[in-house]
Structures are given as C-alpha cells and as structure tokens.
VOSEBA-909594 format. One record per residue (C-alpha): residue in one letter; chain; x, y, z. Coordinates in Angstrom, 3 decimals, decimal comma. Layout:
<sites>
residu_chaine_c1_c2_c3
A_A_X_Y_Z
...
</sites>
This chain:
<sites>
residu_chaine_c1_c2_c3
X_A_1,995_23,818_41,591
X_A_-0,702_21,181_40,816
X_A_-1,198_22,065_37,420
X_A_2,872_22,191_36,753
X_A_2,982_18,247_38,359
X_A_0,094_16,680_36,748
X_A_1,827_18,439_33,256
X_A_5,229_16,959_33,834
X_A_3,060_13,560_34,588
X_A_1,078_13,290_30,845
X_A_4,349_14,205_29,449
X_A_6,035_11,505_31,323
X_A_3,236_9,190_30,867
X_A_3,458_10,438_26,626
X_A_7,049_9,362_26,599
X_A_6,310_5,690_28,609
X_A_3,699_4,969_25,922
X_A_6,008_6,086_23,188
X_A_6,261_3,189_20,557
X_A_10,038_1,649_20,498
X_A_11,734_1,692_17,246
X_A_12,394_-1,306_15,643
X_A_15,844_-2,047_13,419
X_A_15,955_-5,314_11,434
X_A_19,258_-6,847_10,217
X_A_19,928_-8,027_7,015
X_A_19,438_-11,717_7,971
X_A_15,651_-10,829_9,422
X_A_16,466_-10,609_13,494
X_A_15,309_-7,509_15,035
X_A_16,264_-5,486_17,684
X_A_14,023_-2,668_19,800
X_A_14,965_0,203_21,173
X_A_15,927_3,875_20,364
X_A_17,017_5,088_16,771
X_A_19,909_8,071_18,224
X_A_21,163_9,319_14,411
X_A_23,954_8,752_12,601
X_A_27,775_7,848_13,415
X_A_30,842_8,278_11,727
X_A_31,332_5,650_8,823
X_A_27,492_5,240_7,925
X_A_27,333_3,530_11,158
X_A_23,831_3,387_13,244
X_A_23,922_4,554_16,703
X_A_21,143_2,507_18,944
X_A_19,893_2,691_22,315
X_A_18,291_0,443_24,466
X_A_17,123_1,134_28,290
X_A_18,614_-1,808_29,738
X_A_21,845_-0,412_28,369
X_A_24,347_2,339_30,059
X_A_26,056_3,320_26,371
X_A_24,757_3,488_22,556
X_A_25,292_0,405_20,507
X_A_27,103_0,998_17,145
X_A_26,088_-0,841_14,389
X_A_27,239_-1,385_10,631
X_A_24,239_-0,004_8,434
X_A_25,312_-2,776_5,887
X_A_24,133_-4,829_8,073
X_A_20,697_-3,445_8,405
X_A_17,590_-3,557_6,499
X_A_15,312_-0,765_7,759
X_A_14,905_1,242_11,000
X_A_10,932_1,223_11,477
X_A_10,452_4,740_13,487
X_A_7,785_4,804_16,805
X_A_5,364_1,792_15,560
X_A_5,592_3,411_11,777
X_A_3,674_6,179_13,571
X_A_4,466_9,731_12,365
X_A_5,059_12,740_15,122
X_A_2,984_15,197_13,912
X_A_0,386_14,921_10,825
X_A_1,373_16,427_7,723
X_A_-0,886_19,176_6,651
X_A_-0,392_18,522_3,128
X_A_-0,326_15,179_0,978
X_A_0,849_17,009_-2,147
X_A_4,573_15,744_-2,981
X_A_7,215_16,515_-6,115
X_A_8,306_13,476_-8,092
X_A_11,912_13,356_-9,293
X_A_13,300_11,393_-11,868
X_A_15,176_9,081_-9,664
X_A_12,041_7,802_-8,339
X_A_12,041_10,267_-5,292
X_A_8,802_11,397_-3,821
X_A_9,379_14,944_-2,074
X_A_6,564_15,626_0,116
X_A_5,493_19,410_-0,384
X_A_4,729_22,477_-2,916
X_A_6,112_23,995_-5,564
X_A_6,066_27,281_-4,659
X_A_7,809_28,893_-8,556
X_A_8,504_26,888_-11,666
X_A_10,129_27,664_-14,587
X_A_12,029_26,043_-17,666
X_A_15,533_26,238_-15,382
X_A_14,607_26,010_-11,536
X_A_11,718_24,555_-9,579
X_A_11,552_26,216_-5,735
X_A_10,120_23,668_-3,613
X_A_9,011_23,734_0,174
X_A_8,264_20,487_2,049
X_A_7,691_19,731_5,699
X_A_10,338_17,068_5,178
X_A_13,524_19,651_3,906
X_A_12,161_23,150_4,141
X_A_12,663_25,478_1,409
X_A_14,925_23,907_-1,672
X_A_15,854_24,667_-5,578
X_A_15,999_21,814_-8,093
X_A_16,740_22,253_-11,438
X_A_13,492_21,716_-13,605
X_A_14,783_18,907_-16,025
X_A_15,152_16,760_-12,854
X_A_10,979_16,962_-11,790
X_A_9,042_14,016_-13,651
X_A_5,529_15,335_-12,082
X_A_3,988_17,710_-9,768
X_A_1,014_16,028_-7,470
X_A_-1,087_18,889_-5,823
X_A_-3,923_16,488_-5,215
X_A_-2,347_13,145_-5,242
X_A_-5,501_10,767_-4,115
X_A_-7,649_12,701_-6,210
X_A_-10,607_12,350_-3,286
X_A_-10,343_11,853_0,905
X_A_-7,649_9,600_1,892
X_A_-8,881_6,914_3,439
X_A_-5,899_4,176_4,329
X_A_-2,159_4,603_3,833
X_A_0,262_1,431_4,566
X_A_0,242_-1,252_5,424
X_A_3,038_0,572_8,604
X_A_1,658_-2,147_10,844
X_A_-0,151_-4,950_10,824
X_A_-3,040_-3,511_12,801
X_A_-6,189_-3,619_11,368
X_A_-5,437_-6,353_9,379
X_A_-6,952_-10,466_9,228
X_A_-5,726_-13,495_8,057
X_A_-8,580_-15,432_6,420
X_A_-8,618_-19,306_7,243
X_A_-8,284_-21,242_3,807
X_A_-9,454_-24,809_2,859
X_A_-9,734_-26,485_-0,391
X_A_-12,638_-28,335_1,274
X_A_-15,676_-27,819_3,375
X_A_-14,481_-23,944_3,891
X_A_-17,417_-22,473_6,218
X_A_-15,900_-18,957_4,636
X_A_-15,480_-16,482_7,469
X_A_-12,991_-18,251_10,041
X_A_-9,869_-16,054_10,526
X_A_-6,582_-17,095_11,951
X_A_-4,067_-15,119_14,146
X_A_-2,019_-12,663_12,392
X_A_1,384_-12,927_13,676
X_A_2,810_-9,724_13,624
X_A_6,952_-9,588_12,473
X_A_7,443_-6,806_14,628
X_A_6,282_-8,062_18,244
X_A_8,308_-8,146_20,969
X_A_8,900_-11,937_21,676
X_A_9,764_-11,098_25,159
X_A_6,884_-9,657_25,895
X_A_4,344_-12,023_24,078
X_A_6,306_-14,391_27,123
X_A_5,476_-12,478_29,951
X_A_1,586_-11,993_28,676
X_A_1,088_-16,321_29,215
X_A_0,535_-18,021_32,030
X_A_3,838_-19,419_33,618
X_A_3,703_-23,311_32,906
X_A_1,350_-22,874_29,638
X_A_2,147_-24,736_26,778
X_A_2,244_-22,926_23,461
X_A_0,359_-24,414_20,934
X_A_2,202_-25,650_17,736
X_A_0,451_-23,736_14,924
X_A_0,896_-23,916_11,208
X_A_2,766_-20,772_10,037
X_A_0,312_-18,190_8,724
X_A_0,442_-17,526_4,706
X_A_1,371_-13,830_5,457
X_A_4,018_-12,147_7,489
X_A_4,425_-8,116_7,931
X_A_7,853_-7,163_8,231
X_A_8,890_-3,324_8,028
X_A_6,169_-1,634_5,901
X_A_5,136_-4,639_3,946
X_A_3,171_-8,244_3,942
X_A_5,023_-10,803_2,608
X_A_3,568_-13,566_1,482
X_A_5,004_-17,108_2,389
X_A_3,547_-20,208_1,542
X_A_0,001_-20,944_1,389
X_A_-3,394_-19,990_0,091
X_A_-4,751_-17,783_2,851
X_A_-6,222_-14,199_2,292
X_A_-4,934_-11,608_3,958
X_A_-7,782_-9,273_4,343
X_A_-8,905_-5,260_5,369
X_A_-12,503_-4,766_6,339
X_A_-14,720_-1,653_5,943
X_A_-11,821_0,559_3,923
X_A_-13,742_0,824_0,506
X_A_-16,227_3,177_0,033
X_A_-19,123_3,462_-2,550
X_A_-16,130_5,641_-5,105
X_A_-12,994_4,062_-4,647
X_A_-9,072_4,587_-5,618
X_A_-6,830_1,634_-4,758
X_A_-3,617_1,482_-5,034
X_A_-0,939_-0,845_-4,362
X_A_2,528_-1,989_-5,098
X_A_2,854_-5,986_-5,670
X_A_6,030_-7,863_-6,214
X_A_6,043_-11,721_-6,875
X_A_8,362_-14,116_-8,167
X_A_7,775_-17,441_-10,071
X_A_4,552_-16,248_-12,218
X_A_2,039_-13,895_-11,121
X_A_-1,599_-15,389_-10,179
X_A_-3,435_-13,567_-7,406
X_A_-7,371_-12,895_-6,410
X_A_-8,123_-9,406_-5,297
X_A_-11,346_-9,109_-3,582
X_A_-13,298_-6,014_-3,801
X_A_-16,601_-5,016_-1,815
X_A_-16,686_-8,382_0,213
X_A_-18,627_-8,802_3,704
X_A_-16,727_-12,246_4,475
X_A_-20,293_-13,494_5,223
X_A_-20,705_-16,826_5,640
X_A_-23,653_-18,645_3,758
X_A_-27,163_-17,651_5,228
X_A_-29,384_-20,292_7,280
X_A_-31,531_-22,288_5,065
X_A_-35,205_-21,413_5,887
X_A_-37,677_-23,813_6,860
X_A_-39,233_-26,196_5,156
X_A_-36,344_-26,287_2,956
X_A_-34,852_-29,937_1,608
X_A_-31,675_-30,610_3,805
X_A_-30,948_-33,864_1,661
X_A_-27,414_-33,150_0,978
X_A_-26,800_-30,155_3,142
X_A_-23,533_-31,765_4,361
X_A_-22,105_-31,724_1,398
X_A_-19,400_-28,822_0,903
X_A_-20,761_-25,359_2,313
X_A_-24,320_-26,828_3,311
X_A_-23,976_-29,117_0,039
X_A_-24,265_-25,485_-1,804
X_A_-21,109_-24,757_-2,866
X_A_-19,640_-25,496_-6,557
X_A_-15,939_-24,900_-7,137
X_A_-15,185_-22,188_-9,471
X_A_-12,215_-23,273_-11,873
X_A_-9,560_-20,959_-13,547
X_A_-6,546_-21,396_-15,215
X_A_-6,874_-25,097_-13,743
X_A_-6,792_-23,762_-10,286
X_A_-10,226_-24,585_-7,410
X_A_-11,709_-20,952_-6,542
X_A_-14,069_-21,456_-3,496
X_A_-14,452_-17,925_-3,976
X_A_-17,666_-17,373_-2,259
X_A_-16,572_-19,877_0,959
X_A_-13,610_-17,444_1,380
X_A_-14,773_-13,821_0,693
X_A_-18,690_-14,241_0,742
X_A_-20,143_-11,661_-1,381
X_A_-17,356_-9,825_-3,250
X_A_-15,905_-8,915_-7,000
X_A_-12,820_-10,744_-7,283
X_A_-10,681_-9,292_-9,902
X_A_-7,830_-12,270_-10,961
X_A_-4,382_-10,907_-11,849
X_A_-2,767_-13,092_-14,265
X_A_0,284_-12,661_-16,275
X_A_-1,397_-11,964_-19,560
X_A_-4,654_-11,647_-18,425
X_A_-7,152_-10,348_-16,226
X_A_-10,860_-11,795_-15,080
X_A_-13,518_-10,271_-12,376
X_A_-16,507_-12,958_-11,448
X_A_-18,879_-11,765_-9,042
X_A_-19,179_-14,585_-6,101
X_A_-21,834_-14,871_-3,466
X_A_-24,962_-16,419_-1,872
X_A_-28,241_-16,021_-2,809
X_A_-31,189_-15,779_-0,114
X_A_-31,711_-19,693_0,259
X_A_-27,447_-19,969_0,796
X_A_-27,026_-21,067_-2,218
X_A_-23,600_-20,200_-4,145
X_A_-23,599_-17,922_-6,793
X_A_-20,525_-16,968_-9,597
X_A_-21,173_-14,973_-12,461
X_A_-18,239_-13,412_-14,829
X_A_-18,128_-9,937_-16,036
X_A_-17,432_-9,009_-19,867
X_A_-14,455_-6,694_-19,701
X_A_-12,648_-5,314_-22,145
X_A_-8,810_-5,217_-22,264
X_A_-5,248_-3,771_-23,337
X_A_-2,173_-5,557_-24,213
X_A_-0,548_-4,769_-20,935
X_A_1,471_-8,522_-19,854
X_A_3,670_-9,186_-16,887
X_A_6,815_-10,573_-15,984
X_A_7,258_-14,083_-15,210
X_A_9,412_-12,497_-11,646
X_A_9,140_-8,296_-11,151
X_A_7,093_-5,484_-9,463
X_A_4,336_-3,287_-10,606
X_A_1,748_-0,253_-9,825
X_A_-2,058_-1,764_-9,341
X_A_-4,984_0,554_-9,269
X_A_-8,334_-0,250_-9,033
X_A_-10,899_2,832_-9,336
X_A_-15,061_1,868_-8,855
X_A_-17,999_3,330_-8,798
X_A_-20,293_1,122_-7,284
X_A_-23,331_3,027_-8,259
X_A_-22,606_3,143_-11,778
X_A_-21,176_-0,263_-11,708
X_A_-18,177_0,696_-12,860
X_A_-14,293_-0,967_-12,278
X_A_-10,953_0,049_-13,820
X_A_-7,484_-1,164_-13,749
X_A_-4,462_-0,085_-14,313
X_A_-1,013_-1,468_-14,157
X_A_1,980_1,249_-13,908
X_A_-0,641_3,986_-14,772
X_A_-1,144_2,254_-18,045
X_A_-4,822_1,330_-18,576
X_A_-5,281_-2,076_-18,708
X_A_-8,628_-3,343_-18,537
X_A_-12,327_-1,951_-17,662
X_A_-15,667_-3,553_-16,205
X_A_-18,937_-1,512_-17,670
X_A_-22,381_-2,504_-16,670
X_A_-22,062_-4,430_-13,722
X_A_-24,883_-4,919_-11,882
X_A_-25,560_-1,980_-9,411
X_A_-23,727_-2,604_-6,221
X_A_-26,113_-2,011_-3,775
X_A_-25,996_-1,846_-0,207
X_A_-27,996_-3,650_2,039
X_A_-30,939_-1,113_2,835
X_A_-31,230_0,082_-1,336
X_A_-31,234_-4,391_-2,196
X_A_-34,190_-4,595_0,182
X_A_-36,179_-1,529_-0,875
X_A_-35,586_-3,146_-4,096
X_A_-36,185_-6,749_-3,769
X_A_-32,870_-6,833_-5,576
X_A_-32,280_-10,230_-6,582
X_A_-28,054_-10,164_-6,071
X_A_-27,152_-9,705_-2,586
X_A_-25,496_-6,711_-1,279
X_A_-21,785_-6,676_-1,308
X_A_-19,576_-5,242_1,487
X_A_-16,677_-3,171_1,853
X_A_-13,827_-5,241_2,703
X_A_-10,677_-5,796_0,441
X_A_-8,385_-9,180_0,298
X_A_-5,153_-10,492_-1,541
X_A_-4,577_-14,038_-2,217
X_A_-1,887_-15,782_-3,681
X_A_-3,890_-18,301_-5,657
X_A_0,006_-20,123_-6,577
X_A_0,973_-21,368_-2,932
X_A_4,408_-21,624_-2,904
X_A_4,768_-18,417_-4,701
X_A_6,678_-15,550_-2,833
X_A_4,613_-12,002_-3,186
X_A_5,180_-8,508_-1,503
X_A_2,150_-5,984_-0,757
X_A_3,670_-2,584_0,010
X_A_2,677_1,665_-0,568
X_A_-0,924_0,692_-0,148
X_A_-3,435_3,631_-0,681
X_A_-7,513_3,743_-0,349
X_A_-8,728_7,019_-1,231
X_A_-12,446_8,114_-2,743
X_A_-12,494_8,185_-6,148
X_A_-12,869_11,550_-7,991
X_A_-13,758_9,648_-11,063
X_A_-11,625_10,557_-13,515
X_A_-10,976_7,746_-15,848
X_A_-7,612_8,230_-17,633
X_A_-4,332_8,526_-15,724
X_A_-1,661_11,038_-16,557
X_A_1,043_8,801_-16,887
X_A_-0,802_6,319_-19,329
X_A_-0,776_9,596_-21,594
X_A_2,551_10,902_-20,741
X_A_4,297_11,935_-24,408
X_A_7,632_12,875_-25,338
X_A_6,801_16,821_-26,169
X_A_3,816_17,582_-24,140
X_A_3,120_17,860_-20,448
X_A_-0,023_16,179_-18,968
X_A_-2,503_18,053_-16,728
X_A_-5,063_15,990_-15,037
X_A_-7,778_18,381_-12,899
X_A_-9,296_17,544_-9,480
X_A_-12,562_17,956_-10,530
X_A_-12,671_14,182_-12,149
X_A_-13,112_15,206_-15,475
X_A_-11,193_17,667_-17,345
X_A_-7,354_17,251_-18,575
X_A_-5,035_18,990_-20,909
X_A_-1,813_18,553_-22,952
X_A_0,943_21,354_-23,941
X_A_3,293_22,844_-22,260
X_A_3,357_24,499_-18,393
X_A_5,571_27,704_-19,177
X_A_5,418_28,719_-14,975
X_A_4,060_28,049_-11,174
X_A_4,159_31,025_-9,217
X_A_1,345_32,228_-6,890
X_A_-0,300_28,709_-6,240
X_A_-1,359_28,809_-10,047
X_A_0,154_26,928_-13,239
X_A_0,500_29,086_-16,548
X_A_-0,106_26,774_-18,959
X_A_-0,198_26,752_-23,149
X_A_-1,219_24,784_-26,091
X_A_-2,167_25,303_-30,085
X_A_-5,362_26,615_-29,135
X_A_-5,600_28,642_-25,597
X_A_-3,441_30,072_-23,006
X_A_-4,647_28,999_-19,013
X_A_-3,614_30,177_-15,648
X_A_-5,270_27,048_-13,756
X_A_-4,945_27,286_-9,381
X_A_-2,948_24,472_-8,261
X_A_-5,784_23,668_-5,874
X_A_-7,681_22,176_-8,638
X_A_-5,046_20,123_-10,336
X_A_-4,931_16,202_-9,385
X_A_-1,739_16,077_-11,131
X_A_0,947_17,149_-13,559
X_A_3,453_14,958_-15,786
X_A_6,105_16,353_-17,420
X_A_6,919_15,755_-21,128
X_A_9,897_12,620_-20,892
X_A_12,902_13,577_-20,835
X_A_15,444_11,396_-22,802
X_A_18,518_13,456_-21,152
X_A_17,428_12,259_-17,888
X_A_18,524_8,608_-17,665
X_A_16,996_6,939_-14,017
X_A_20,884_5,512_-12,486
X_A_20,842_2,733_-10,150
X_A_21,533_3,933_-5,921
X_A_25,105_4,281_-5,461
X_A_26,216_1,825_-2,552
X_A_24,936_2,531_0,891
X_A_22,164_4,552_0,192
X_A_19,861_5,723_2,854
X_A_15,934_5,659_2,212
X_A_13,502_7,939_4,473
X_A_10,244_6,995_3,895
X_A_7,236_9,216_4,881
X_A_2,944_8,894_5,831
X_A_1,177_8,686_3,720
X_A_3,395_8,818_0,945
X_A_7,126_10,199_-0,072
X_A_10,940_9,061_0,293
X_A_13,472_11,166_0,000
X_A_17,128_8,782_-0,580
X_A_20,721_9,750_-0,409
X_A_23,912_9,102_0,900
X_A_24,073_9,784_4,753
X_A_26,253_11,932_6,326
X_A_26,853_12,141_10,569
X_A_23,209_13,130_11,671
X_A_21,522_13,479_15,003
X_A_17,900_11,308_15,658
X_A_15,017_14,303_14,390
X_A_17,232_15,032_11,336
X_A_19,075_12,863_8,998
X_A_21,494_14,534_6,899
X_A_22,117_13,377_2,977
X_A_24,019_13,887_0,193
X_A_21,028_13,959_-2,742
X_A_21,783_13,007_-6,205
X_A_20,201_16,382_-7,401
X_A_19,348_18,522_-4,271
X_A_23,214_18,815_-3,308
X_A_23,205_18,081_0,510
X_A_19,553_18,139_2,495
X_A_18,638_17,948_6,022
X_A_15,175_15,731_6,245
X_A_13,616_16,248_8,751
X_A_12,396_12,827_10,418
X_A_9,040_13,744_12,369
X_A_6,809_12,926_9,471
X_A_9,154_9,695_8,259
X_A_7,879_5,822_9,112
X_A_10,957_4,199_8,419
X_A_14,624_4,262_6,976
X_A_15,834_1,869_4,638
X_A_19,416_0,808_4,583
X_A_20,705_-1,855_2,312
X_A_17,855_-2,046_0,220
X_A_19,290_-3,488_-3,263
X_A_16,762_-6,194_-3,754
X_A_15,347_-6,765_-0,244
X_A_12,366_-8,419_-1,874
X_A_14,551_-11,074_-3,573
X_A_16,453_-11,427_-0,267
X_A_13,764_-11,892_2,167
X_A_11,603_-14,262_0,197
X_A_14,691_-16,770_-0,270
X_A_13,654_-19,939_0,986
X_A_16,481_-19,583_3,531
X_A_15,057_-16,620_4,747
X_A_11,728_-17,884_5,400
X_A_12,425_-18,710_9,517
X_A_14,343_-15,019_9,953
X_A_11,480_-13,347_8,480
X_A_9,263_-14,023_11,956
X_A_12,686_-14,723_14,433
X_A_11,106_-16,597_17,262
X_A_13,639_-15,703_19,237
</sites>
C-alpha cells in the first residue's frame, strides 16, 4: 500500500515539474501552457490550467510551438538520420536500399518506403566522434559577455535574458515594493531554438564545450554584410596580476596600461580584454582571418596572426550558411568550411597546450581554454545562431558534400581517414555494397560517417507549399508537411514524398508553423520589442 502511494506521488511530483510548452505568435508574444494536437482547419488546440476549455488558435498566426523546455521525452538511441532532397532530416536507418526504393525505420515514423531518387545522403555516423552539445533549445548554459570599446577588464558577464521566461513568474520571485532596475537591452536574445542577435557588440559565449579534437557546427544567418569573431579555445581570463617589483607607471592605462587595440577591416578588436586567451577566427564576406589573442605571464597583451591558406568561397551581402570548424589542438590544426565546401585551413599553429603540458614545458604562449563565443563585430547588424553541434573530431579532413559529383556517390568512413567514390548498388543487412573501376566492397554501415548521393538534376528542391508544419527533433532532424487533425504525442502530415506519416512527437523540440522567412521577420526593426514581450 506504501509502495503503490509513494509511486503515484513521484509520478505526480514528475508531471508538476513537467516543463510548460511554450507557443509564440507571429508578432513575438508568447503564451504557456499545454500543446493538445491538432484541430480541424490547421488550427492549434492549447491548454492552459487556469482554463476550464482548450483555446483554438489560427496556426497562421503562430511561429513555433517549443515542446516541454525543448526537452525531448525519451533519448533517442540513435543519431543516424536520412537526408531528403527537400531538405528533410529523417532521424533513423536504412534498413534496404536499392536503385528504386529505400526502406527506412526511424523512432520518429516507424517503418517507411521512399523512393531512392528522393534520398540526397545517408548519415550512419553523423558527428563523426561523441556528441558533445546539440542546440542552442534553451538558453541554459549560456553567458552574455560584457563589451566595452574602452578599459574592458575582459571577463565581466551580463544577465542573459531568456525569451522564453515566464514574466509572471520573474514578478512573484522580487520583493513586493522593489524597484526593477532599468538595464540596457542585452546584444542577444534566444527565442524558440535560436539566439538572435540585436544590437550591440557583446559576445554571447559557451564555456568548457570544446575538447582537445573538435567538430563545430553551426547555422548563421545575418543581414546587412557579414562580419563576426568566433572564438575558439578561450578561458575568458582576465589579465594576470603584475608581479612585484614590476613598473606600474602607466598601469591605468587601458587593461593595466597593457592592452593595444587590434585593428581589422577598420574595426577596434580588444580581442584579448573580451575572450582572454583564445583563436578568434573572423568571418568576413570574402575573407577569413584567425589571430591568436592573449596575455603573457607579466599581463601583458599578446596578438599574433596565423598564415592560412584559402578557397574562393564569398558570401552574400544578406543570406544563411553551414559553418564548421574541425581542430586538433595537438597538431595545431583548424579547418573551415562553409556549406561543406572547404574554405580555408590553419597548419602549424603553435601547439595548444593545456595548462599542466605549458608548465612542464615552460611554454612561452599561455594555455588556451575551452570555451566558444560569437560576436557580431557590425553592431547594428541583425544575425541568427541556430542547429548548433559540438562533437569530437574524428579527423577526417575533406567533407562529402565538398566532393559531391554529378555521377558518383561519396562515401566518407568513420574511421577519419578513408573515403571512396562510385556507385552504392544496395544496403541490406547493416552493410553498403558498393562499386567502382577498380574493386567491389561490402563496407558495415557502422563504420561509415556518411554517404552522398550522386546529384540528381531530376530532383528540383520546391519551395513549402503554404501552411507547412515543421517538427524538429534532438539532436538533429525535421521532418515537414502539411498537417492533418492530430492528437498531442503524434502529429499527422501529408509529406511531399512519404505520402501521409504519423511522427511521432516524444523525441521532437519544437514545431514550426509559419516559417517563410522568420529570420527576416523577427529581426525587423519593428520586431525588436516583441522579440523579449515584457509583458
């Protein structure tokens, strides 16, 4: 009898704690409560305690539907997924493949057929190492760094406002008769599954995430020219005491009168007062710089840049792309890419050692630490950081899709180093059958990283047809369609190429809902107050 009441009490207590979901309109308010499935008409059906009935609400109206805190039910036990052509992520395996029909079976929609011509790649191993982040969902974990042009003491952070609070109950958490202090509007908002980026030049920053082999990748979109500092292996540190007997004429001069400003395309960098020790890779239009910033051991400020060498890859003045960095500390080793094109490549950097190896060493660089940061270095520039991923590096140094051709398919192995190009004639048994000129390979899908399919010209990628529904899934996937009545585990679409599926929503973050350009739309100056309601 005990054992049956203190069970129905964690179970009660499980469902108290439960995260609300959170729907946000179109014009950036936001409502909490309970996401209850699908109406007739497209329409949202929403639930709220304080209410007797559901609300019904126009999904035109709506943005996204974040689901429990952008917390998944249960964990998936795979992170392989299926790429389509559309731009659709399927999470799951491909259990048989063939030149007609792919058989797929996902967590997401169970057991499905697609037809072959409509799968752009097949991801066995996505992250090529351990995942180690996958967001941002929420803005936990997450710091806003304090920026000055000026006498920055580097370190300092600032409260991260978080565009999915409760306002209500951030009231009820101050003392009755406090006054709230007027602050200036942090440079960086999170909204949905994204930071947005306002106005300003402050750093929004991740500690401790990158490891000593490291795969980051992130989607960025920005409007009104693209200039941005990404800062790799900092500690945030500010400058180290002077020791004694040292001359403090002129210590009160910038950062303990040590600090020189660091100029690039015309713009201050007071890289080392904001990140400490840290690579910071600039992302410019056209081109791309990394300049290693720090302190040496009597504080003062350091800036060296590295000798890359590059590609022709350029940006858009306004637009979106694909950023992935992959290091190897040890070797002293940084790539990028852009869209899974290679784009440029650091060799020879100076060993990036961590605190113990630098003072068995006597290393003359300091050690460097193992946050990451994003700054827009153009203030008044709108950006977007979204499908974040931090993963250890397998080092493999080419990407399949920066060698995707027109006849051949792409396999890219686990293992970091090998790849191949021909043709994959079949998938059954958890192995690909593959063929070129010169050999014939049955290869288990457990060591493949990834597969890309030769392009195909008869599949043309078609814009979402009006009202389109969006699942989105952790740590990676979305599944889109046209929705059709649907109860709250299980939303039911109408798929482009999978006919009608039933996705199941235990693994999803989030449902998007009139997502045409919701960059575009949120970052409107007039949208700038919605973005964070205060009310």
């Amino acid at each position: 009898m005990n054992r049956t009441f203190l069970s129905l009490l964690a179970l009660s207590t499980a469902a108290f704690a439960a995260p609300d979901d959170i729907l946000r309109f179109t014009n950036g308010d936001q409502l909490h409560g309970h996401y209850q499935g699908i109406g007739e008409g497209n329409a949202i059906l929403w639930s709220r305690d304080d209410l007797n009935a559901p609300l019904t609400l126009k999904s035109e109206n709506v943005r996204h539907v974040i689901l429990r805190g952008a917390l998944p039910q249960t964990d998936p036990s795979s992170y392989a997924f299926i790429t389509l052509q559309n731009g659709d992520q399927i999470p799951g395996e491909v259990l048989s493949f063939d030149d007609k029909s792919t058989r797929i079976r996902s967590h997401a929609v169970g057991e499905i057929t697609l037809p072959s011509e409509s799968v752009a790649a097949i991801n066995p191993n996505p992250f090529g190492g351990k995942l180690q982040y996958a967001g941002p969902f929420s803005p936990d974990g997450w710091e806003i760094l304090k920026y000055e042009d000026k006498n920055s003491s580097g370190g300092v952070r600032v409260e991260v406002k978080k565009a999915d609070a409760n306002p209500e109950e951030e009231k009820k958490d101050k003392p009755e008769g406090e006054k709230e202090e007027k602050k200036e509007p942090a440079a960086w908002q999170h909204a949905g599954s994204a930071w947005y980026h306002l106005k300003g030049m402050q750093p929004l920053a991740r500690k401790n995430c990158l490891g000593e082999s490291t795969l980051l990748r992130f989607r960025m979109a920005w409007r009104e020219r693209l200039n941005a500092n990404i800062a790799l292996h900092a500690d945030f540190m500010p400058p180290p005491e002077p020791k004694e007997g040292e001359e403090k004429e002129g210590k009160k001069a910038g950062i303990n009168g040590r600090q020189p400003m660091v100029f690039f395309n015309g713009m201050p960098q007071n890289q080392a007062g904001t990140f400490g020790n840290a690579l910071v890779l600039n992302i410019y239009q056209t081109y791309f710089s990394l300049t290693r910033c720090g302190y040496d051991e009597n504080g003062q400020a350091i800036s060296q840049r590295m000798v890359h060498t590059q590609s022709s890859v350029q940006l858009p003045d306004s637009g979106e792309a694909t950023i992935e960095v992959r290091s190897d500390r040890k070797k002293g080793l940084l790539m990028l890419f852009i869209n899974g094109q290679y784009a440029a490549q650091w060799e020879d950097i100076d060993r990036l050692k961590n605190a113990e190896e630098a003072k068995e060493e006597g290393a003359a660089a300091p050690p460097l630490g193992n946050g990451f940061a994003i700054q827009c270095t153009n203030s008044n520039a709108p950006m977007r950081l979204s499908d974040l991923v931090i993963s250890e590096w397998n080092g493999i140094k080419d990407s399949a899709y920066s060698m995707s051709h027109e006849k051949r398919d792409i396999v890219l192995l686990s293992n970091g180093t090998d790849r191949y190009s021909g043709e994959i004639t079949a998938i059954k048994d958890n192995k690909a059958f593959f063929k070129n000129t010169y050999s014939e390979l049955e290869i288990p899908l457990t060591e493949i990283s990834e597969i890309v399919f030769a392009k195909n010209d008869k599949s043309e990628t078609k814009e979402p047809a009006e009202g389109t529904v969006t699942a989105r899934f952790y740590p990676s996937g979305r599944i889109s369609g046209l929705p059709l009545v649907s109860e709250k585990n299980a939303l039911k679409l109408t798929h482009p190429t999978a006919a009608q599926l039933t996705v199941d929503l235990s693994t999803a973050i989030s449902l998007e809902f009139s997502d045409e350009n919701p960059f575009l739309e949120t970052m409107d100056n007039n949208q700038e107050k919605n973005l964070a309601p205060d009310k």
